[in-house]
C-alpha positions as CSV (number, residue, x, y, z in Angstrom):
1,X,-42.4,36.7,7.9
2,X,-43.9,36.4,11.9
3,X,-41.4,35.6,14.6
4,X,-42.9,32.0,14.9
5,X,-42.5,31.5,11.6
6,X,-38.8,33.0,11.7
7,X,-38.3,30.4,15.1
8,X,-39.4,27.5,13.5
9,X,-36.9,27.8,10.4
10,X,-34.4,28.8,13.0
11,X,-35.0,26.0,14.9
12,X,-35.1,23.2,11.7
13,X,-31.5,24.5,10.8
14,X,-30.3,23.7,14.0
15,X,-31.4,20.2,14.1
16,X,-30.3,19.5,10.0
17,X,-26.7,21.4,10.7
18,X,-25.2,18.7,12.7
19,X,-26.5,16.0,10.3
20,X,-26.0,17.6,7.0
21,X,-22.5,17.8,8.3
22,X,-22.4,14.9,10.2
23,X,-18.9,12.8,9.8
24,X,-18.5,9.5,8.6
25,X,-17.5,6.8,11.7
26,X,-15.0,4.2,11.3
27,X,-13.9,1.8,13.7
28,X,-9.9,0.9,13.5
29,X,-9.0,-2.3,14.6
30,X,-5.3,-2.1,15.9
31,X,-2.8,-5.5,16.1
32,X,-1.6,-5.0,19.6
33,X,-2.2,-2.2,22.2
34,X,-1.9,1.2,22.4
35,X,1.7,1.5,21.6
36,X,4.2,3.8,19.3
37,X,3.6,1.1,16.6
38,X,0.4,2.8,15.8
39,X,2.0,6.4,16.1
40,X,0.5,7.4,12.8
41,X,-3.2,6.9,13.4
42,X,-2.8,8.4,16.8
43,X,-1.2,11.4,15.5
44,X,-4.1,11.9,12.8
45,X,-6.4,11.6,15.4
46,X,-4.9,14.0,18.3
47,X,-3.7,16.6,15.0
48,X,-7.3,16.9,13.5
49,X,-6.6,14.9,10.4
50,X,-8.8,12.9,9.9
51,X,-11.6,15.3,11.1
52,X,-10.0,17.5,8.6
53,X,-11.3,14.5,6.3
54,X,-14.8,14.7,8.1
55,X,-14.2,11.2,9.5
56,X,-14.7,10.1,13.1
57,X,-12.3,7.5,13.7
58,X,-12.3,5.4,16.5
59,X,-9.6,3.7,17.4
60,X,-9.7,0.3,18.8
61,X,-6.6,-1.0,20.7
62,X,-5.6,-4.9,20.4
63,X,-4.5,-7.7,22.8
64,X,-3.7,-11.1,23.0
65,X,-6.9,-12.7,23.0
66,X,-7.8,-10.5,19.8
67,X,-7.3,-11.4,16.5
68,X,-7.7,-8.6,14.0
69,X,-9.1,-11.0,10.9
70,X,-12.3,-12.5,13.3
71,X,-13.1,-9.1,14.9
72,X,-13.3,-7.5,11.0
73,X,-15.4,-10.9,9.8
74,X,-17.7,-10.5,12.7
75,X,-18.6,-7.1,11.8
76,X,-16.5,-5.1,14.9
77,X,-14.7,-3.0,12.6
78,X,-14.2,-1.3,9.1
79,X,-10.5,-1.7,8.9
80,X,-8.0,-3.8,10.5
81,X,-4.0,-3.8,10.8
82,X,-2.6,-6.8,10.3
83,X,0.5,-8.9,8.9
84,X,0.3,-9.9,5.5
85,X,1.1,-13.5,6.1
86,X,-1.5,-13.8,8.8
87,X,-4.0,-11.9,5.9
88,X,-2.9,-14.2,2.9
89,X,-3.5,-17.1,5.2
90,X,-7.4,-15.9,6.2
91,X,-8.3,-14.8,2.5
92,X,-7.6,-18.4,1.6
93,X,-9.2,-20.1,4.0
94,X,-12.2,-17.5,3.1
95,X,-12.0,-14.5,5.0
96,X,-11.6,-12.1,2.2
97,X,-9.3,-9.8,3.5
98,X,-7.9,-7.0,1.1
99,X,-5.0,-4.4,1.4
100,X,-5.8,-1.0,0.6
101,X,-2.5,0.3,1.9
102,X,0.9,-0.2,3.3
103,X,2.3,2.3,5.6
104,X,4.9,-0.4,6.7
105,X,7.7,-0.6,4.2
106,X,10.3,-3.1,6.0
107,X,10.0,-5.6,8.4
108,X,11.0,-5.6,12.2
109,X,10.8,-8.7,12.5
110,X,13.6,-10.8,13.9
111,X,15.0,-14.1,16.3
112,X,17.1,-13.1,18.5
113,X,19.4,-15.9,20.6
114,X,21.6,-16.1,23.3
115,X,24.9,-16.1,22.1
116,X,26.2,-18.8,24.5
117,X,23.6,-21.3,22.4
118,X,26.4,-21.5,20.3
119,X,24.2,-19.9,17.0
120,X,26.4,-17.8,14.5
121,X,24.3,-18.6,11.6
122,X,20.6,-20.0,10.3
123,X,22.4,-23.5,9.7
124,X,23.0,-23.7,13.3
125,X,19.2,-23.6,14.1
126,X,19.0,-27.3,13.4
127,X,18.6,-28.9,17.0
128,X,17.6,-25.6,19.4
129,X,14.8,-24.2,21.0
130,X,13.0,-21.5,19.3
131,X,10.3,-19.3,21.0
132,X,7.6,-18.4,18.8
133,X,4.3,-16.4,19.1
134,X,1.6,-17.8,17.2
135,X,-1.8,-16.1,16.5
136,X,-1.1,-15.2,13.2
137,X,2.3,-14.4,13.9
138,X,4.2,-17.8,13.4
139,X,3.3,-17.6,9.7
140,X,6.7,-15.9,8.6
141,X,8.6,-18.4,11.1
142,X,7.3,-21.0,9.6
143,X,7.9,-20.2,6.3
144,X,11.4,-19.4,7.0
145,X,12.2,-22.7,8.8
146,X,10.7,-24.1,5.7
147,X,13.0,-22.8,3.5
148,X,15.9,-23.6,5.4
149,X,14.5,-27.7,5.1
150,X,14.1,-27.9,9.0
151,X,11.2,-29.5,10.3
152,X,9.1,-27.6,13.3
153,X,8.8,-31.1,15.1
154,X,12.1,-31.5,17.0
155,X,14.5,-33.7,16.7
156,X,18.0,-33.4,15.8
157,X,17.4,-32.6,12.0
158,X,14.6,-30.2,13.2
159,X,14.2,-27.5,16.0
160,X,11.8,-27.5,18.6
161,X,9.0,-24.9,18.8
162,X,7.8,-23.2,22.4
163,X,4.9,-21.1,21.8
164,X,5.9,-18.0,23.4
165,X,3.4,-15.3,25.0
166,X,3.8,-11.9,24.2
167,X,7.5,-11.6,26.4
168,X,10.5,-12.7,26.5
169,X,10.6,-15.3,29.2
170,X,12.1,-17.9,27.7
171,X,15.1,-16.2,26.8
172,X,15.5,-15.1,30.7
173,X,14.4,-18.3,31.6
174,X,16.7,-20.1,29.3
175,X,13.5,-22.1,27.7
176,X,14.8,-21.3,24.4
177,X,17.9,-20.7,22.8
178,X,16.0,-18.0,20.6
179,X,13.4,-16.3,20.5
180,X,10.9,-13.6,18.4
181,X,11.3,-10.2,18.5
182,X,10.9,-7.5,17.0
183,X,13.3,-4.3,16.8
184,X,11.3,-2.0,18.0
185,X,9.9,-3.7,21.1
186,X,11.0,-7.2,22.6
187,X,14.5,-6.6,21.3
188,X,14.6,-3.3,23.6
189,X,12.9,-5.3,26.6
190,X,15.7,-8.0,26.8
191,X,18.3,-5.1,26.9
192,X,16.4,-3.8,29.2
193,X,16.2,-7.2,31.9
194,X,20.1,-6.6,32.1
195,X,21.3,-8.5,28.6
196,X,24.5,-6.8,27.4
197,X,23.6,-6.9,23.3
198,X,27.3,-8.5,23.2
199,X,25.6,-11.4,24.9
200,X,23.3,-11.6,21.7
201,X,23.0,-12.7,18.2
202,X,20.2,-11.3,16.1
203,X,18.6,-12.6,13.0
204,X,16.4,-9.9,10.9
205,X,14.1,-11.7,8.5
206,X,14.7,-8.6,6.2
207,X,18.7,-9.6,6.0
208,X,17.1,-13.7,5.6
209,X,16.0,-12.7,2.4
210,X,12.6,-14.1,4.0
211,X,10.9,-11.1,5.2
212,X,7.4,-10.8,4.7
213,X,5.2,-7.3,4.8
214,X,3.6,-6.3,8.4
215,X,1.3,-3.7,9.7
216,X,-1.0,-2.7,6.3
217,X,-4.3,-2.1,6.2
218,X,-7.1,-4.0,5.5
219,X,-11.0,-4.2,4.6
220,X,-13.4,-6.7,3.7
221,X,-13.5,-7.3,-0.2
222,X,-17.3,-6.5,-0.6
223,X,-17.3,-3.4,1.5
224,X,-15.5,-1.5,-1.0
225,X,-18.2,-2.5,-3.8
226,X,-20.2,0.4,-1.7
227,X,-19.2,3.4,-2.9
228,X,-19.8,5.5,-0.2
229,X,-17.5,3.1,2.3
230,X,-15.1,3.3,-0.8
231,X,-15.1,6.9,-0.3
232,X,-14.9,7.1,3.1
233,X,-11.4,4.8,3.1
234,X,-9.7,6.8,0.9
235,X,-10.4,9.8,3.2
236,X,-8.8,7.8,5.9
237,X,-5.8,6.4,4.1
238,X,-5.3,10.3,3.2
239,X,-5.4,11.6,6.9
240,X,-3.5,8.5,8.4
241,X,-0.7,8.7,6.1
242,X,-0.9,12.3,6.8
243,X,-0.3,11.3,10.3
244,X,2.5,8.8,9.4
245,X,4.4,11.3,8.3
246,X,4.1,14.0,11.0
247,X,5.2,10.7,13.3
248,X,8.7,10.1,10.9
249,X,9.4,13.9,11.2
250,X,8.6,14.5,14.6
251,X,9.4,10.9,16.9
252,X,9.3,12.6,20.3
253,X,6.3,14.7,20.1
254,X,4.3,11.6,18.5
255,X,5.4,9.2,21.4
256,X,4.0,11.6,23.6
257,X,0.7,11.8,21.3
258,X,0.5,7.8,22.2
259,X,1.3,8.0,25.6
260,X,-1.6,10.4,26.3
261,X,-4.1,7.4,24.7
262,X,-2.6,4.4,26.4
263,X,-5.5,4.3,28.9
264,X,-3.7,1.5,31.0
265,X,-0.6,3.2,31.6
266,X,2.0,0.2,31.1
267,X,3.6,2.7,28.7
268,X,6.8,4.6,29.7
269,X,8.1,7.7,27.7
270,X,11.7,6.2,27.8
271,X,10.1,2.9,25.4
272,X,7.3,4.7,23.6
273,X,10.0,7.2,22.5
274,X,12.6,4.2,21.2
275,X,10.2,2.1,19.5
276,X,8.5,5.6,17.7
277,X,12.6,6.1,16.5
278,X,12.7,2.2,15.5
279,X,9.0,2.5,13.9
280,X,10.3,5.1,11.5
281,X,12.7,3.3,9.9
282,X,10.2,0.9,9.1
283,X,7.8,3.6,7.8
284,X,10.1,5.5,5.8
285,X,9.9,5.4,1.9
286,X,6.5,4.7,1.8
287,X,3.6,6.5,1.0
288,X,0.9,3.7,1.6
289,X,1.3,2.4,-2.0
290,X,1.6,-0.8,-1.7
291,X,4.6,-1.8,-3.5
292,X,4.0,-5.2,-6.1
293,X,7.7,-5.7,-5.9
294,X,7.9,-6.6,-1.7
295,X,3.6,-7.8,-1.9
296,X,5.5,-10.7,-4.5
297,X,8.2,-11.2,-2.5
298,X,6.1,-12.1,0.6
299,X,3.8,-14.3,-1.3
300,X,6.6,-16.3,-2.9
301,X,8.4,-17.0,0.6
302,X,4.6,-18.1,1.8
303,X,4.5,-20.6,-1.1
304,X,7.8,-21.8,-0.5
305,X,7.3,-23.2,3.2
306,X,8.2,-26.4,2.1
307,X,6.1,-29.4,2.8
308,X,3.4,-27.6,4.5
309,X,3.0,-24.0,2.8
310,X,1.6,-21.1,4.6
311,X,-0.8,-20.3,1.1
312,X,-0.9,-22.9,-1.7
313,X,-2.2,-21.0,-4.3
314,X,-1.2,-17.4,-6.0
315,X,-3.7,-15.1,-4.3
316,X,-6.2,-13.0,-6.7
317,X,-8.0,-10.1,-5.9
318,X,-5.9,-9.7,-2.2
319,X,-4.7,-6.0,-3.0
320,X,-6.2,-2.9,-4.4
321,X,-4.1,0.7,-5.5
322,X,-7.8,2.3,-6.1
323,X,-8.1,3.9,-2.5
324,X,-4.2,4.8,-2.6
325,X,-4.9,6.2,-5.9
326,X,-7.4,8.1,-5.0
327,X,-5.8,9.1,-1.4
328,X,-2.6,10.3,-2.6
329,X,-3.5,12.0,-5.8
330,X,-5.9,14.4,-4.1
């Protein structure tokens, strides 16, 4: 064989190596910004996981003017995070959104109130202020309030609803008697504005009995018909529950994992590493398996929002255990 000829072969591996071997992109569209709530598919990222998996993952951050269901229908990513509620609610009014896995096991969801309102108890709701943050997000609000018989229109047999941004101003500002958090964030932030916890009363939706699932993943209902896409999520359930758990076992290190992506710098180590120690208490005991048990639990308090229900129907088809199947047994 003649040097050109020995060149030329040379040359055509080259240029087929780096696509034979080429990985497979997806796009990760996260709920809110770059933050320790997203520790796990950080981690996988930074650690090698998923390019262990031969993925290239891109990670999208969130924001308030993005919705996680419209950027998935519109094509901008593969997979989404996103609350159940807010998922149940768009596969109904035909978005069909499926969960493929849940790396969030418990809610940290909560209202927290000033304790000078005078609120010891859900029964005293009737007649305060409530901040809520809509979006999606006043779907498990709403649902509660609903089975407590309160209406969301004021009054005295009612409470009154102020849609509240992404803070906790109305709290400060005395706006609203309560107001959403959750317990690994905007809990931490009124603490943090000089609000002794004595001065506080807290209501978790997981101790309400109404606490619906948060933060799983989702894809679009045909994609998976595609094997090949099929094939490609499992990989990246496998690598970011791979990450998940490096983030429960080590808190500090994964903090600093998200801290190095936040590419606006509104992060501090001090908060990234509390909500990564708050995160894994949501995270732990689960694997990504979606558990029927807690996805029935979250539907039945949708259906039972009184009057004007989050879902009205039992949803079909709005889960899958193929991909953690397949993810988690090798």
């Amino acid at each position: 064989m003649n040097k050109l000829v020995i060149g030329l072969l040379a040359g055509a591996m080259a240029l087929a190596a780096p696509q034979a071997y080429a990985a497979d992109a997806v796009k990760l569209q996260l709920k809110w910004v770059t933050q320790a709530q997203f520790a796990g598919y950080y981690v996988a990222k930074d650690k090698g996981f998923y390019e262990e998996e031969h993925l290239d993952v891109t990670i999208l951050p969130g924001g308030p003017d993005i919705a996680p269901t419209q950027v998935i229908a519109g094509g901008g990513a593969d997979v989404v995070i996103d609350w159940m509620p807010s998922a149940l609610a768009a596969r109904e009014k035909g978005v069909p959104l499926v969960n493929i896995a849940q790396p969030f096991k418990s809610s940290g969801l909560m209202l927290t109130c000033a304790k000078e309102s005078g609120i010891t108890s859900p029964e005293d709701f009737k007649g305060k202020t409530l901040g809520v943050w809509f979006f999606g997000n006043e779907y498990p609000f709403l649902s509660w309030m609903g089975t407590l018989g309160l209406s969301t229109d004021g009054g005295p047999d009612g409470v009154s609803v102020v849609k509240q941004g992404f803070n906790v101003d109305p709290l400060l500002q005395k706006q609203a008697d309560c107001i959403s958090t959750m317990t690994y964030n905007e809990y931490w932030q009124v603490i943090d504005a000089g609000i002794s916890p004595d001065d506080l009363v807290t209501f978790k939706y997981e101790d309400q009995s109404v606490a619906t699932l948060e933060d799983g993943l989702y894809v679009l209902e045909d994609n998976l018909k595609d094997p090949a896409f099929a094939d490609k999520i499992v990989r990246f359930v496998r690598a970011s529950m791979k990450g998940w758990k490096w983030a429960e076992e080590n808190p500090d290190e994964a903090a600093m994992i998200v801290l190095e992506n936040d590419e606006t710098g509104a992060q501090t180590e001090t908060h990234q590493k509390r909500m990564m120690g708050e995160i894994a208490k949501l995270t732990a005991g689960s694997d990504g398996t979606l558990d029927e048990a807690d996805y029935q639990r979250t539907v039945n308090t949708l259906l039972s929002g009184g009057s004007d229900p989050v879902i009205t129907k039992q949803p079909e088809g709005a889960f899958t255990h193929e991909i953690t199947d397949k993810a988690l047994g090798g």
